[in-house]
C-alpha positions, -999 to +999 in steps of 0.1 A: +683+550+609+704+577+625+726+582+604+706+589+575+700+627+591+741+630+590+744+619+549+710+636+540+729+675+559+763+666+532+740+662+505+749+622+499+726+593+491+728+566+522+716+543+492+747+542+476+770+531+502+749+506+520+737+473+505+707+454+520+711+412+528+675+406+530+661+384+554+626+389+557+623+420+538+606+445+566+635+471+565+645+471+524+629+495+500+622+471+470+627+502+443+646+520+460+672+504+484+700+481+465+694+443+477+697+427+442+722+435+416+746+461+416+717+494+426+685+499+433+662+482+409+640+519+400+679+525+381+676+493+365+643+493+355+628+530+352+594+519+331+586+498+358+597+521+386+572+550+367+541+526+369+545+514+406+517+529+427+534+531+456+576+535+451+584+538+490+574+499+497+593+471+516+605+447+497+582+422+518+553+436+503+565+427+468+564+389+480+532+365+481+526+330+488+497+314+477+489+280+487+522+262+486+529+289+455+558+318+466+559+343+440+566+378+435+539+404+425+535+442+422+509+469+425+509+490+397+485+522+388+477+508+353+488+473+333+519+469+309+511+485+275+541+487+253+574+468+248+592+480+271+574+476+301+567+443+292+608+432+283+613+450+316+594+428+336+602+396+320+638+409+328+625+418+365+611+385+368+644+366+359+665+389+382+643+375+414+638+339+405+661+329+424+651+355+458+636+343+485+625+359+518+635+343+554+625+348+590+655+363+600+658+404+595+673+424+574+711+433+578+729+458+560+767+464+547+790+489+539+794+489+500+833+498+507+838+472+540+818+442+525+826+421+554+808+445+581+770+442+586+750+468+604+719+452+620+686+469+617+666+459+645+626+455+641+604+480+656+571+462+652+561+427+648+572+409+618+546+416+584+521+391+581+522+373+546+490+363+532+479+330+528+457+325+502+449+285+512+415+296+513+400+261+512+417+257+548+392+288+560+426+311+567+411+339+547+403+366+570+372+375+557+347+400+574+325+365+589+354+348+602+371+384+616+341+385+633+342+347+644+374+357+661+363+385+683+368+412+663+337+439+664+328+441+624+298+466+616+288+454+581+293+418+576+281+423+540+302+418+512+329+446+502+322+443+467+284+435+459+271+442+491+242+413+487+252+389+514+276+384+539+314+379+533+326+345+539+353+325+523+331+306+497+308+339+493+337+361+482+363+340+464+334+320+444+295+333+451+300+368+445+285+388+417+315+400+408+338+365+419+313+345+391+321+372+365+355+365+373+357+329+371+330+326+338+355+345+323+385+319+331+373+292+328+358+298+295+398+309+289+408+277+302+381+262+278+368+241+312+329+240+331+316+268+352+332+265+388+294+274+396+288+231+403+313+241+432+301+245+465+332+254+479+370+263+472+382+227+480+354+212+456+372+230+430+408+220+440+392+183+442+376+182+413+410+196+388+427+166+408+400+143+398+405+150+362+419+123+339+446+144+332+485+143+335+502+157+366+516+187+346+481+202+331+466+194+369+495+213+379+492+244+356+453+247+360+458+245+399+478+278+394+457+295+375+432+288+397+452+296+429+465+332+411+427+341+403+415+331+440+446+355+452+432+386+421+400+380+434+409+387+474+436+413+463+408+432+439+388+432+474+416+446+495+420+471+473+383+485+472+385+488+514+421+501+516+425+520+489+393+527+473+398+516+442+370+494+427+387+476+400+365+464+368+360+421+364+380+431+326+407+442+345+413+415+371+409+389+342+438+402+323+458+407+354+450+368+359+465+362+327+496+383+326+510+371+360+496+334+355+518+337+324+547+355+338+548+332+369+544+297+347+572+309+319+597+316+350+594+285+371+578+260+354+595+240+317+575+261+296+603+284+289+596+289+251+552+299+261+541+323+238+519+356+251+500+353+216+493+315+226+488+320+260+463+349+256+441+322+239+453+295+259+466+273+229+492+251+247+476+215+243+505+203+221+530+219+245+514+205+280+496+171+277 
């Protein structure tokens, strides 16, 4: 904006006289802008602020839908270790429960006129939210960039490198995907997804169970949280070059499956201790 040069030359923070109304979330800075609460959230919550890898991001960036699932999630350089971080970002999830992004842009006000909004237009195209419906074939994996007309070198997969990456290849065949998923479902105390030929075999087959609506439900976000670690733990080996270990994406799985239910589903009371062995049954029939 130009009037951040005139603020920045009398030594004043634009921050703290402008407050965001988001709309879509392309113009905000999610640590660093103030568009929930009273300042920016890195003021709020400083042990969260220190662990983001990148502190300069929109706000849209911070938002992810997966499936019919809308949810928040962050990128952070290591996992929550101590107290601390961890009531911070139960107190960081309960602050955006109720946010939502929207298709129209952000608008900004004047902290001192609330009524006056200063529009700020969108130079490029509006960001492109993921969609992690994989078993709809939306993922835009290296075979089905390809499929579209775009020129793709090495159709082999990003993270084993054995065979070509497709839907079903990277979110359930790979090396590293089958690492990933022996290790949650033997959390989840449920059979190999290896039976699975597919993504939507899987989703079938949880619906097929003679189970109540509420466990279908919970195990059809865990599964839909560890197809979207699994495609972010990719995106992160080709954009950032960081290869993250199957240990690590399997406790990520956990900690946001359990952040995520505890928020918005009637489990208010779950228990981290419980969770981590996945001892609800007398909580969730």
């Amino acid at each position: 904006m130009g009037i951040e040069k005139d603020f920045e030359m009398t030594n004043l923070s634009l921050n703290k006289y402008l407050i965001a109304n988001i709309g879509n979330g392309c113009k905000a800075k999610f640590c660093l802008d103030t568009w929930v609460g009273n300042g920016p959230l890195k003021e709020r919550f400083p042990a969260l602020y220190a662990l983001a890898r990148n502190n300069n991001c929109k706000v849209s960036e911070f938002w992810r839908r997966i499936g019919e699932i809308e949810m928040w999630d962050w990128v952070w350089h290591r996992g929550i270790r101590n107290d601390e971080e961890r009531d911070q970002h139960l107190e960081l999830i309960e602050v955006l429960k109720d946010q939502r992004l929207k298709e129209s842009e952000d608008t900004w006000k004047w902290k001192t006129r609330p009524n006056e909004e200063m529009t700020v237009a969108m130079d490029t195209a509006k960001s492109e939210l993921v969609r992690m419906e994989s078993y709809k074939k939306r993922i835009p994996d290296k075979v089905e960039l390809n499929c579209r007309g775009i020129n793709i070198e090495d159709l082999l997969c990003s993270r084993c490198e054995r065979d070509e990456e497709w839907t079903e290849h990277l979110l359930l065949k790979c090396v590293l995907a089958r690492a990933t998923w022996w290790n949650i479902m033997a959390w989840l105390k449920l059979p190999n997804h290896e039976e699975h030929n597919s993504c939507e075999e899987m989703m079938q087959h949880i619906q097929e169970q003679n189970c109540s609506k509420d466990w279908k439900q919970l195990i059809t976000a865990i599964i839909m949280i560890t197809m979207w670690q699994i495609w972010k733990s990719r995106n992160e080996l080709i954009f950032k070059g960081l290869n993250g270990s199957v240990t690590r994406t399997v406790d990520e799985i956990k900690e946001l499956s359990f952040l995520w239910i505890k928020e918005r589903s009637k489990l208010k009371n779950l228990d981290w201790e419980r969770w981590k062995d996945f001892n609800i049954r007398d909580i969730i029939k």
